[in-house]
N, C-alpha and C positions, 0 to 999 in steps of 0.2 A: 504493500500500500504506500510504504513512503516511497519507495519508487517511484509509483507511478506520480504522486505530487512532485516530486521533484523532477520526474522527464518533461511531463504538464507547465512547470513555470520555467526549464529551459529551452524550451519551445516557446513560451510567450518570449523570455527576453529575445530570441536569436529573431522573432517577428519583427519584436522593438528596434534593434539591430540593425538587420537588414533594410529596414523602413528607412532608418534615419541616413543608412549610406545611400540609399537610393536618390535620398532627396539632395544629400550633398552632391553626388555623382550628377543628379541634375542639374543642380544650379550653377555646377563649375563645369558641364557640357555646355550650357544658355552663355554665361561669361565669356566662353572657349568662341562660343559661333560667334558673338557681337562682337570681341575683340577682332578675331582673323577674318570675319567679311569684311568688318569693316575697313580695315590697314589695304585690303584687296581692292577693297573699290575705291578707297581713296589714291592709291597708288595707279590702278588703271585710269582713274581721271585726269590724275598728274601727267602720264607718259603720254596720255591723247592728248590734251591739251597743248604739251609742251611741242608736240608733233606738229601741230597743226599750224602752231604760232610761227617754227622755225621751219617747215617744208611745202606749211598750203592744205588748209581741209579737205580739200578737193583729192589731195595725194594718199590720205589717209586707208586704207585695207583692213583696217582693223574692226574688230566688231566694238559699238558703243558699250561701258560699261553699264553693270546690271547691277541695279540695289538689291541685294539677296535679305534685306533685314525686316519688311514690312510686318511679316512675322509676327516682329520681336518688338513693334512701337509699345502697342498699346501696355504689356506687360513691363517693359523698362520706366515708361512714365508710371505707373504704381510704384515704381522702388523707385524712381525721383522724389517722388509728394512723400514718399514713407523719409528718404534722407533728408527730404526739406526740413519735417515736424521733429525727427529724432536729431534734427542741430548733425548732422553726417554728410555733410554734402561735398565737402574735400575727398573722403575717401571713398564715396560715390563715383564721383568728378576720375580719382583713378582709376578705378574698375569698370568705370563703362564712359569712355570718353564721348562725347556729346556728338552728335548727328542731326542733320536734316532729314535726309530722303527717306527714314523709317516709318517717320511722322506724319507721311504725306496726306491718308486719310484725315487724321485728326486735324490739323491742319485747313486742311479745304471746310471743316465743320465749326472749328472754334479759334483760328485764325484774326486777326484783325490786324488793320494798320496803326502805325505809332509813326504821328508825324511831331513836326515843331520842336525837332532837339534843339539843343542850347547849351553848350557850355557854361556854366556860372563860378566855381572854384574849385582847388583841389580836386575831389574826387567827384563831384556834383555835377550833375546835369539836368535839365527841365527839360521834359516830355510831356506830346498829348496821346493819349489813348485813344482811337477811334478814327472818326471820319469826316470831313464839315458834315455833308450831308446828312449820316447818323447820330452826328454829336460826338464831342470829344471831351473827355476827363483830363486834365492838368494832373501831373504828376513830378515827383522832387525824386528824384537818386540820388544818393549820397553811400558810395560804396556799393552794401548790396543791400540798403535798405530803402525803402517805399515808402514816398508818404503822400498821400492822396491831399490834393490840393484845392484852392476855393472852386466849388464846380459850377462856378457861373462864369470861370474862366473860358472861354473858347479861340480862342487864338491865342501862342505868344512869337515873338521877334527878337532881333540880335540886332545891333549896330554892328559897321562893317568896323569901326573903330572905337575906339573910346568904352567899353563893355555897357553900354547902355540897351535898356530891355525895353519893348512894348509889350502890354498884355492886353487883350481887348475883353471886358465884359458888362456886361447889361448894355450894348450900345453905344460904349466909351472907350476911348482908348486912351490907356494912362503912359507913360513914358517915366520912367525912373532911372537913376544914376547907381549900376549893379543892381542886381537880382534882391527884389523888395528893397532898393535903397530910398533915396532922399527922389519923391515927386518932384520933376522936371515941367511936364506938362499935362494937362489933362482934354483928350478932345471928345467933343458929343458926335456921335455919328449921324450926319442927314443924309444923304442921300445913297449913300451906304450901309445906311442902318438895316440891317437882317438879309444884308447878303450872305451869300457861302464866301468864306475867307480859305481861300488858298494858302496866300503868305502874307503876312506882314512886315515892314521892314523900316524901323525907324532911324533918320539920318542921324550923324554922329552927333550932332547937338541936340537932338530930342523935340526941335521945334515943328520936327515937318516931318510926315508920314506917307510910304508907298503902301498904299494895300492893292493885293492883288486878288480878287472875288471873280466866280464865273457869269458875274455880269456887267462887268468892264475894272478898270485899272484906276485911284485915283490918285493924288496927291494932295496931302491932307497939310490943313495949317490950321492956326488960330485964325486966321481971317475968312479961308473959302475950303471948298472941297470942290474939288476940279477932277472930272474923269475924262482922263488924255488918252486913253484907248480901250475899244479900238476908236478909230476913225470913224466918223462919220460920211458916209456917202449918199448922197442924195440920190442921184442916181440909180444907184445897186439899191435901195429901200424902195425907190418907187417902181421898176424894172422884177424884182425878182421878191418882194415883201409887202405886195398890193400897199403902200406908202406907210407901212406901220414900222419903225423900227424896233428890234431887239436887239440889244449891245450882246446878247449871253456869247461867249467863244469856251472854246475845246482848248484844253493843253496852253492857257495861260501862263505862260512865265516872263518873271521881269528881274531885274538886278539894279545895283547900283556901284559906283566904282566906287572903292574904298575911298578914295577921297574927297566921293558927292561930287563930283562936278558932271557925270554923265548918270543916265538912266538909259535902259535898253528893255526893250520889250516885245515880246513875238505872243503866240498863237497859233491854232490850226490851220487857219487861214489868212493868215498876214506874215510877209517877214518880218526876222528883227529890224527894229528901228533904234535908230542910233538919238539921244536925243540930249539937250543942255539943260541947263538952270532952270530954265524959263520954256520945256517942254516945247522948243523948236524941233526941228528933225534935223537931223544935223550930218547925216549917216544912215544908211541901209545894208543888210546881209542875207540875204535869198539864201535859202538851203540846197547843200548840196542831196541830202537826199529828201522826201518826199513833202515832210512837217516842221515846220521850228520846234522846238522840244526846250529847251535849257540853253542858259547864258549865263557866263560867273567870267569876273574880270579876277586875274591874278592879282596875286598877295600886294606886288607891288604896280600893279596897274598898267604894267608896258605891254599886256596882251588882254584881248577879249577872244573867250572861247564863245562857240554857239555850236549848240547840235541842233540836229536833225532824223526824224527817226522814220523808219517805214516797218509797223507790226513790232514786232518786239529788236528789230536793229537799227543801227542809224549812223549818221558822219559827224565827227564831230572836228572842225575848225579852229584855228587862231590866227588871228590878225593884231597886228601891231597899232598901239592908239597913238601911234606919234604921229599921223597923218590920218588920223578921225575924224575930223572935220573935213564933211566932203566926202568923204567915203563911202562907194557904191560898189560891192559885191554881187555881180549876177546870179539867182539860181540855175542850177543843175549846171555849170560851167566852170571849168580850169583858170585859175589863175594865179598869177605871181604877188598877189593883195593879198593871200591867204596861204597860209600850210596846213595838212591834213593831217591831224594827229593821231582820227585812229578814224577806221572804216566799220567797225562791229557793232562800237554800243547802244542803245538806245539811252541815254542819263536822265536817270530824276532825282537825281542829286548829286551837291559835288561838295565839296573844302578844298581848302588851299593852306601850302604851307609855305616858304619863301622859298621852296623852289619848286615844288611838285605842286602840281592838281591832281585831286584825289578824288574819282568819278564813283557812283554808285550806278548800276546796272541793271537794267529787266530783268537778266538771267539770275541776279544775286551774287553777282561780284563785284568787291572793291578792288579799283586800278588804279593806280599812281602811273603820272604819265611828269614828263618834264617839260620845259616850256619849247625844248628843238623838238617834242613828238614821242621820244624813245619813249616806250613802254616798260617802267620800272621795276614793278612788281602787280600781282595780283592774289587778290586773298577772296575765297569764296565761302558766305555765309548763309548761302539756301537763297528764298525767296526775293521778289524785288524788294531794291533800296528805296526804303520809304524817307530815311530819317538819316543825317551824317554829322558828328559836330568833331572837334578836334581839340584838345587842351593849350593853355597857351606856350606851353613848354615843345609842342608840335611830338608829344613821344605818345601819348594817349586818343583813340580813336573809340567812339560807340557808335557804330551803326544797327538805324534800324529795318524790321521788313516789315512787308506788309503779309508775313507770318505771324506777325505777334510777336516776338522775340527782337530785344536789344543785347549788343553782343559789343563787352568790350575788350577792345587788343591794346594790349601796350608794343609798340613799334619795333623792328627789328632786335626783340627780344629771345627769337628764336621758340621754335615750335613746341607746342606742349606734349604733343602727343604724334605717333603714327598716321594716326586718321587726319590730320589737316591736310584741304584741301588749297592748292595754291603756292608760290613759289617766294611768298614776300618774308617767311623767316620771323612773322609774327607771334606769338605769345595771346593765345584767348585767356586773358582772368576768369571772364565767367561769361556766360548768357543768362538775361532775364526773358522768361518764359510770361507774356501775358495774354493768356488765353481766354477766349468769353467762358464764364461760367464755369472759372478754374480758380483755384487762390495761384497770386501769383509765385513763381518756382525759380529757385537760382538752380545753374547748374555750372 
């Protein structure tokens, strides 16, 4: 009889046993697959890429790499949110180094864009959550902590100099000296009021504001609000708009030169325009491919870039502003008034450092290009570039997508991991994960 109890509970332990190596055997096979697909495909992305850039896509033989992990999404994000709560997100961060392409369902479902980054200090930046259209939540970053902001904010802005902020809420736009500093100025919006704000962007002395909304362009003061695009055409409204007009345009983007003496502004349907002080025109740039898309004047102003984009690619340009006045760039035409810097991207956003422009991309990659063209580095961070700001020491970059995720790199710090995709030698600190109807996630 005591036999048999005792064969009876060595049979239960060797259950026990066997149960528990099973489950380890598991979870360091699951580790095992996400570790080595993933080094796999990041490595097969690298050598096509690299191929393509130095031989011509067209040359390429090879079969496109395959994301083998979809899998494995939804179960890795449960052990994110578990390392989030249990304070374990470092040696998380080791064991399953962070990925896009696994996430692609959840993503398409819970996804959103993060526009309006901003620099403010040290390790801090101002983000909005969302979309004009849908509405956008204000939010503060400082390291990897979150802290939700006045949610009557819906737009903020940067000065191209001098670190001054706009914030736009209840139909005001207030202007301050540093992020919540000492009020500059404060404006009431009229005839702007409850448009959709694309961008905001307040000159360096805070007196005078460009807003850019998808129902025209203005320039804002204490004394008037004036909207200088697009153009009105008499003509084209009575000809093709039975004599009604609507300002609304597509793919609105405008800049200003770090020094405020130009504005430039394009559209769907309009080239860039080159324009002065006093919103003359002063200058034109026809696109070399299909759409005006994006415009950012270098750090120190001796060039203006402009893209142009057709579906998710585009061309993007620089011309020299030493002879900007007067300046007329034909579209879809060759000339010696411009250089070609790069022929792929589509840009919806950029930075600038004193020597590099720093493109964000349709595809979800950040490029550093220099001002003769070379293409410097590039670093790939999933979805399109919604959001790009850059520290002022020029070593800290967060971009964001319009996956919901901001992701910051500290600059040729060298790779963290196997899986990074891209050639620029950067350093991911972390990604923040802000997904609809998720608490937000570092990883």
């Amino acid at each position: 009889m005591i036999s048999l109890f005792f064969n009876y509970y060595i049979a239960i332990i060797k259950n026990i046993m066997l149960g528990f190596l099973k489950r380890k055997f598991s979870d360091w096979d699951f580790k095992m697959e996400w570790n080595v697909l993933g080094r796999e495909y990041a490595t097969a992305v690298n050598e096509m890429v690299d191929f393509g850039e130095k031989h011509g896509w067209d040359k390429w033989e090879g079969e496109n790499p395959e994301n083998k992990r979809i899998h494995l999404g939804e179960k890795v994000f449960k052990l994110l949110k578990k390392a989030n709560s249990d304070n374990a997100i470092d040696e998380f961060r080791k064991t399953f180094p962070p990925a896009h392409a696994p996430f692609h369902t959840m993503i398409q479902d819970k996804g959103q864009g993060i526009e309006h980054l901003h620099f403010i200090e040290n390790d801090k930046i101002v983000f909005l959550l969302g979309t004009g259209y849908f509405g956008r939540k204000a939010h503060l970053l400082d390291g990897t902590k979150v802290t939700e902001l006045d949610p009557t904010i819906s737009a903020v802005g940067k000065s191209k100099r001098n670190n001054l902020f706009a914030t736009i809420a209840n139909d005001k736009i207030v202007t301050t000296q540093g992020w919540e500093g000492p009020v500059i100025r404060s404006f009431d919006m009229r005839e702007s009021k409850g448009l959709e704000v694309i961008e905001v962007i307040p000159f360096n002395d805070g007196q005078r504001i460009l807003l850019n909304t998808h129902h025209g362009m203005f320039l804002i003061s204490d004394e008037e609000e004036i909207m200088f695009h697009p153009v009105y055409d008499k003509t084209y409204v009575d000809e093709e708009m039975d004599g009604v007009w609507d300002p609304y345009i597509d793919m609105g983007n405008a800049t200003i030169s770090n020094d405020n003496r130009y504005i430039v502004v394009g559209d769907q349907g309009a080239d860039h325009r080159i324009l002065n002080q006093q919103l003359q025109q002063i200058g034109q740039i026809g696109p070399q491919s299909s759409y005006p898309h994006y415009c950012i004047f270098s750090a120190d102003d001796s060039q203006l870039i402009t893209n142009s984009c057709h579906f998710y690619n585009g061309i993007t340009i620089a011309v020299s502003t030493e002879n900007i006045d007067g300046l007329k760039v034909e579209a879809y035409k060759e000339s010696e008034l411009f250089k070609v810097v790069d022929e792929e991207m589509r840009v919806y956003i950029a930075a600038t450092t004193k020597e590099l422009y720093i493109f964000g991309d349709a595809y979800g990659y950040i490029r550093a290009f220099n001002k003769k063209g070379d293409n410097v580095w590039r670093h790939f961070v999933g979805s399109t570039i919604s959001g790009l700001t850059i520290s002022h020491d020029e070593q800290t970059v967060w971009a964001a997508t319009y996956a919901g995720m901001i992701h910051k790199l500290s600059l040729g710090k060298g790779h963290r991991d196997d899986h990074t995709i891209g050639n620029g030698d950067h350093y991911e600190e972390f990604r923040l994960i802000c997904w609809k109807e998720e608490p937000m996630l570092v990883w």
